[in-house]
C-alpha positions as CSV (number, residue, x, y, z in Angstrom):
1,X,-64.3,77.2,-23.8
2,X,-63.2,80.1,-21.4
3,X,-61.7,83.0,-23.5
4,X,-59.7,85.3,-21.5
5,X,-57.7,88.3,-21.8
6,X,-54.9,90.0,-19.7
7,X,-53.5,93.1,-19.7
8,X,-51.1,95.0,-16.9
9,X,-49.1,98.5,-16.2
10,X,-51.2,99.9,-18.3
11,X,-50.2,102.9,-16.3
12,X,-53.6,105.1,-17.1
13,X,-52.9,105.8,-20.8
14,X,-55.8,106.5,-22.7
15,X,-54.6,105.5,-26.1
16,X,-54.0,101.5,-24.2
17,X,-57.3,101.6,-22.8
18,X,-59.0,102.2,-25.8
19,X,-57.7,99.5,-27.6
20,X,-58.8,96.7,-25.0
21,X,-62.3,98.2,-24.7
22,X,-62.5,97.4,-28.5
23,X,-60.8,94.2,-28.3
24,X,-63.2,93.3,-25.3
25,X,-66.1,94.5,-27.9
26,X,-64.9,92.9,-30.9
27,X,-63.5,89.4,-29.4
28,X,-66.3,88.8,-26.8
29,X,-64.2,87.3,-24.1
30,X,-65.7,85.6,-20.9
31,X,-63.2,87.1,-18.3
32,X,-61.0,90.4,-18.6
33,X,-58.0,90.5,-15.4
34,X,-56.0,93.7,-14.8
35,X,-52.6,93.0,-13.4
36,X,-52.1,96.4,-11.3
37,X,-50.5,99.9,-12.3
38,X,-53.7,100.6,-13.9
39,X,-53.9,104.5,-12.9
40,X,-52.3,107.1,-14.1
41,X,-48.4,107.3,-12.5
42,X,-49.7,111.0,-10.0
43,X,-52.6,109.4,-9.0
44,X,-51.9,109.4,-5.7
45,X,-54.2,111.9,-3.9
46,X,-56.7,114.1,-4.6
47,X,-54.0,117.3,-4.8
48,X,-52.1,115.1,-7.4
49,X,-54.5,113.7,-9.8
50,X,-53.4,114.7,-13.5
51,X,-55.3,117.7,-14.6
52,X,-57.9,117.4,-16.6
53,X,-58.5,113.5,-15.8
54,X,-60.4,113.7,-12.5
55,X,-61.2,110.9,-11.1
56,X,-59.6,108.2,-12.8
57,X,-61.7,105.7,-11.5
58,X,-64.9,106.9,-11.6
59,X,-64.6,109.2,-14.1
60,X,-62.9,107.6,-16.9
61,X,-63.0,103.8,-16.3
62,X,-66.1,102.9,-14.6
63,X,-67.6,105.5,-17.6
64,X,-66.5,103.5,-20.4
65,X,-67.1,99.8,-18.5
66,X,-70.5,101.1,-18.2
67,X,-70.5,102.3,-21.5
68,X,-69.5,98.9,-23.1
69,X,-71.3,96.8,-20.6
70,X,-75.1,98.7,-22.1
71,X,-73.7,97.9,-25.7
72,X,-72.9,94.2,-25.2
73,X,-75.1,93.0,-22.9
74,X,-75.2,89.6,-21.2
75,X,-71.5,89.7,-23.1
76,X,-69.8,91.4,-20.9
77,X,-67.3,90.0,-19.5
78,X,-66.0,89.2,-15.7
79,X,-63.2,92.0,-15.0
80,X,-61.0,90.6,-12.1
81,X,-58.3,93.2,-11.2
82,X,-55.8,94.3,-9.0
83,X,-53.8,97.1,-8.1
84,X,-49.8,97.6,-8.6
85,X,-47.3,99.4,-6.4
86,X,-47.2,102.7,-8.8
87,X,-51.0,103.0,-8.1
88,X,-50.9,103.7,-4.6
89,X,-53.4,102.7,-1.9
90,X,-55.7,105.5,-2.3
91,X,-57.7,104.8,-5.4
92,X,-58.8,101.1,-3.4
93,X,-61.8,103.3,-2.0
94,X,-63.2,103.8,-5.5
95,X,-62.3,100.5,-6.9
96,X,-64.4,98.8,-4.1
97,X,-67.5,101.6,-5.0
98,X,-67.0,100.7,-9.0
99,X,-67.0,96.4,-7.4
100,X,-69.9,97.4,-5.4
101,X,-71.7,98.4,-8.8
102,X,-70.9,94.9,-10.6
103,X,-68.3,96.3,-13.3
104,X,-65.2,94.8,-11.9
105,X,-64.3,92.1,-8.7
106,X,-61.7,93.9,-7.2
107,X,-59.7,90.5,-5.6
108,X,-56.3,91.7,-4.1
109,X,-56.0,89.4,-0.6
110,X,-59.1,87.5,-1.4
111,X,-60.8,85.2,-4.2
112,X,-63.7,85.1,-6.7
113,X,-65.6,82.3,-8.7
114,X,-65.3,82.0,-12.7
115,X,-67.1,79.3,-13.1
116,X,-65.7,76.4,-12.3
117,X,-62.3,78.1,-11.4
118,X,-61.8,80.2,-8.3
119,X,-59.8,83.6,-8.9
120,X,-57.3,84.8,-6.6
121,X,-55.1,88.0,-6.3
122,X,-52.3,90.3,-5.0
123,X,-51.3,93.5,-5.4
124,X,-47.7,93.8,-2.9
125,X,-44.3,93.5,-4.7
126,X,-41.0,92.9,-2.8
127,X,-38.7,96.4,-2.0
128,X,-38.4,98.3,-4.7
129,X,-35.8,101.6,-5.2
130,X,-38.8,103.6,-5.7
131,X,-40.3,105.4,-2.5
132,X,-44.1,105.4,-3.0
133,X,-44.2,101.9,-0.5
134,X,-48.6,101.6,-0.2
135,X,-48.0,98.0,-2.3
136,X,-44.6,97.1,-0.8
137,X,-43.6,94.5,1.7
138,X,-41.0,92.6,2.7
139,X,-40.6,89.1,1.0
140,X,-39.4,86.0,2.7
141,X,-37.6,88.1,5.5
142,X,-36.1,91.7,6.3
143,X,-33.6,91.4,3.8
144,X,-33.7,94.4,1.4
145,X,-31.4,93.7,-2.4
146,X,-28.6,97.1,-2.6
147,X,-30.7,100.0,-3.9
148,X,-33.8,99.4,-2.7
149,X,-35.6,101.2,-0.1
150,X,-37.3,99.3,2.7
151,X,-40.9,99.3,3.3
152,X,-41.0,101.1,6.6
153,X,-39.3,103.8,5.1
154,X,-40.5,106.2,1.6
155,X,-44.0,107.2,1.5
156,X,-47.6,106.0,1.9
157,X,-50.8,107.9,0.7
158,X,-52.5,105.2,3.0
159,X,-50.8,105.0,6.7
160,X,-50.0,101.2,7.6
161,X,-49.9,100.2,11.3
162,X,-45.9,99.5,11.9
163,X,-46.5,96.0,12.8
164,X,-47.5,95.5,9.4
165,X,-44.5,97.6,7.5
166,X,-42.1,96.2,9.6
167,X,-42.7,92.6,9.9
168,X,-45.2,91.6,7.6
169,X,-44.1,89.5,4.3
170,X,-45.1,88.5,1.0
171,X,-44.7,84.2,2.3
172,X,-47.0,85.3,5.2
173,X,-50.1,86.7,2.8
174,X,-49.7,84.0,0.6
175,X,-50.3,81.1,3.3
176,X,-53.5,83.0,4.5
177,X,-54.5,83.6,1.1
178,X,-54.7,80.6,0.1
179,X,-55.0,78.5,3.4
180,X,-56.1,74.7,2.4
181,X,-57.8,75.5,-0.7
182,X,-57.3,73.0,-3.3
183,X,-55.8,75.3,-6.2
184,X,-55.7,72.6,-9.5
185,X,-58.1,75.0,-11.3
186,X,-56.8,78.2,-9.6
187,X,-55.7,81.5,-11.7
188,X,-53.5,83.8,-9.4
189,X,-53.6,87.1,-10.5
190,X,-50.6,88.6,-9.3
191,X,-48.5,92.3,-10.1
192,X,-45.0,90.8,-8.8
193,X,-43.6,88.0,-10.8
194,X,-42.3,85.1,-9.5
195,X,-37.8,85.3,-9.0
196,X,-35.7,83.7,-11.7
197,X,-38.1,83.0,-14.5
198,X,-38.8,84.9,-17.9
199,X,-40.9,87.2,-16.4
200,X,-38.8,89.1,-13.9
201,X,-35.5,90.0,-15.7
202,X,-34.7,93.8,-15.4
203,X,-32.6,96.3,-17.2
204,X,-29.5,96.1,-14.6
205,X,-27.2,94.3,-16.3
206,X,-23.7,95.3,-14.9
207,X,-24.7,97.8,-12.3
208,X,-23.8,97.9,-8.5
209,X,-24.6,100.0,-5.1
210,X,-21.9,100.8,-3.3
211,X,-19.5,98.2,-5.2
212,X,-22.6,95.1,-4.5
213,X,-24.1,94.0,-8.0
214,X,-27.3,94.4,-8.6
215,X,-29.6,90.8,-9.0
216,X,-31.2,91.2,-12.5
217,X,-34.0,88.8,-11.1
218,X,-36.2,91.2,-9.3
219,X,-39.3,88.9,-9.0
220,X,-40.6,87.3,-5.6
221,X,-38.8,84.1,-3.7
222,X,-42.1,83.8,-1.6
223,X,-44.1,83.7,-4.7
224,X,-42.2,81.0,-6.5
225,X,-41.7,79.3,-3.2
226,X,-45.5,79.5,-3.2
227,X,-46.3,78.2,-6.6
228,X,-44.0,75.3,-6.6
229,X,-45.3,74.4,-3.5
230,X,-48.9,74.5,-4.2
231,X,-48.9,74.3,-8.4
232,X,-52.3,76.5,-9.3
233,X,-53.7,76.1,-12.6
234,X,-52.1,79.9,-14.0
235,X,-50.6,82.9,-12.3
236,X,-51.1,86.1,-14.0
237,X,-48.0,89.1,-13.5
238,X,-46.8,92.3,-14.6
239,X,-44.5,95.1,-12.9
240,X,-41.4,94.4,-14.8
241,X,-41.8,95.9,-17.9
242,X,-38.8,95.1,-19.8
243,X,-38.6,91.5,-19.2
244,X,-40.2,89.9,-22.4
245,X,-38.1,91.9,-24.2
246,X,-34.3,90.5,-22.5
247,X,-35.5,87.1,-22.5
248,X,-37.5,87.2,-25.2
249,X,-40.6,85.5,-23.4
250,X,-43.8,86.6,-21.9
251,X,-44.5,82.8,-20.6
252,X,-43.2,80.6,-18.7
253,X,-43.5,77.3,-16.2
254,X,-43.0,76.1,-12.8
255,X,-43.9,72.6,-12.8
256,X,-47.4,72.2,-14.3
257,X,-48.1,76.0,-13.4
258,X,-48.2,78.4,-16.3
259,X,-47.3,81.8,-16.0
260,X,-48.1,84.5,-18.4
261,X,-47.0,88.0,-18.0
262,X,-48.2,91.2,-19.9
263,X,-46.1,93.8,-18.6
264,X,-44.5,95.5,-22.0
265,X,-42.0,98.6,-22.0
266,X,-43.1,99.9,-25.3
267,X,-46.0,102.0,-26.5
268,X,-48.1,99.3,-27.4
269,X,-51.0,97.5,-25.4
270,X,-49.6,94.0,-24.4
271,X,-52.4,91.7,-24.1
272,X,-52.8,88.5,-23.6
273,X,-55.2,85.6,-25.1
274,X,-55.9,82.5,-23.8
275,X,-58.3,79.7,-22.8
276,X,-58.7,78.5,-19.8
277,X,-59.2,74.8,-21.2
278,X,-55.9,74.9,-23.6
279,X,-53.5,77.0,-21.6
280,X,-50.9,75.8,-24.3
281,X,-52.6,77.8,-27.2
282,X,-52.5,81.2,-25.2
283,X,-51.2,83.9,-27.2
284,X,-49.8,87.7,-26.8
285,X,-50.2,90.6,-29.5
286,X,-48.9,93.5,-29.3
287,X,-51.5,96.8,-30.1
């Protein structure tokens, strides 16, 4: 048995982590992954962190980790995580120093062992309206939906070489990602979900730009492309918040993939239970 818990866009509230440093405490699991949007919405640079929070990172999660990790012990748990596009790019220097001290594996573009399974992850997310652009990139081509700014344009608290803005896509870091690997006990953890499924169904329901509706599906072609291609074990998502609650699922399937998703638009902590073992029996409360 590999017990499991997933939460996302938790967005920094204090209130939300609280609650899944007890349920890590109380339920014991043997692997914890964090879906991205994990900091605080201004925490962007140093001039914008929220007062009174200092460094998010250091100073408030890698605390309590520590905290919990001397009250359980050898229970503590494996913490995979990545980052989402409202984190930014500059708190990945101070993820990598809390990795470097063994209270997290911080896996965006790379993987990790969990015992017999092989954790993956990846933070970027197709064009978004928003402008903060650190986690964006294109998907399967230049193509940009009505509303949405591209990637080359908006802002970056990290620069990005042009090249990369410009003509780098989601497809493209996939296929390197995963190269040959065989990926039948693979768990991706992902922040975009994949397009068209339960887990990437967004509030715009009638709305248009410039007289061109808006696609209610704001998910990733390349990463369903990708998992019906190459059928991992489980991907892991977030990012659109409202989803579970117009389609009325946080799960769903793309061939013998499972895909669970924990984002939540209400005040509650969404998180997610599951065994690696009996992916059927998973389960999602709502704290």
């Amino acid at each position: 048995m590999t017990l499991c818990l997933f939460a996302s866009d938790v967005h920094g509230r204090i209130d939300a982590y609280e609650k899944l440093f007890r349920a890590i405490e109380s339920r014991r699991p043997q692997a914890v992954f964090l879906g991205g949007d994990l900091l605080p919405s201004a925490f962007m640079a140093p001039a914008s962190t929220p007062k009174g929070t200092g460094d998010f990172v250091n100073g408030y999660l890698a605390e309590n980790l520590e905290r919990l990790r001397q009250r359980i012990g050898g229970a503590y748990p494996a913490v995979f995580l990545v980052l989402g596009n409202d984190d930014g790019k500059f708190p990945e220097a101070a993820v990598l120093d809390v990795a470097a001290r063994g209270l997290w594996t911080y896996v965006h573009g790379r993987s990790a062992a969990l015992g017999d399974y092989r954790v993956y992850g990846y933070s970027y997310v197709p064009p978004t309206p928003f402008l903060l652009k650190d986690w964006e990139r294109y998907d399967v081509s230049r193509f940009v939906d009505p509303g949405c700014v591209s990637p080359e344009e908006g802002k970056r608290t990290v620069p990005e070489p042009e090249n990369q803005s410009r003509y780098r896509t989601i497809q493209q870091d996939l296929e390197e990602l995963a190269g040959g690997d065989d990926l039948r006990r693979a768990i991706f953890l992902f922040h975009s979900p994949p397009y068209r499924t339960a887990l990437d169904r967004a509030a715009l329901d009638g709305r248009s730009v410039d007289h061109a509706p808006l696609d209610v599906n704001v998910g990733s072609i390349a990463i369903r492309r990708f998992v019906q291609a190459r059928q991992p074990l489980l991907t892991l998502h977030g990012h659109v918040h409202e989803s579970a609650r117009l389609t009325g699922a946080w799960r769903d399937r793309i061939g013998s993939t499972r895909l669970f998703g924990a984002a939540h638009d209400g005040p509650e902590l969404a998180l997610v239970r599951f065994d690696l073992a009996n992916l059927e029996h998973a389960s999602r409360e709502l704290l």
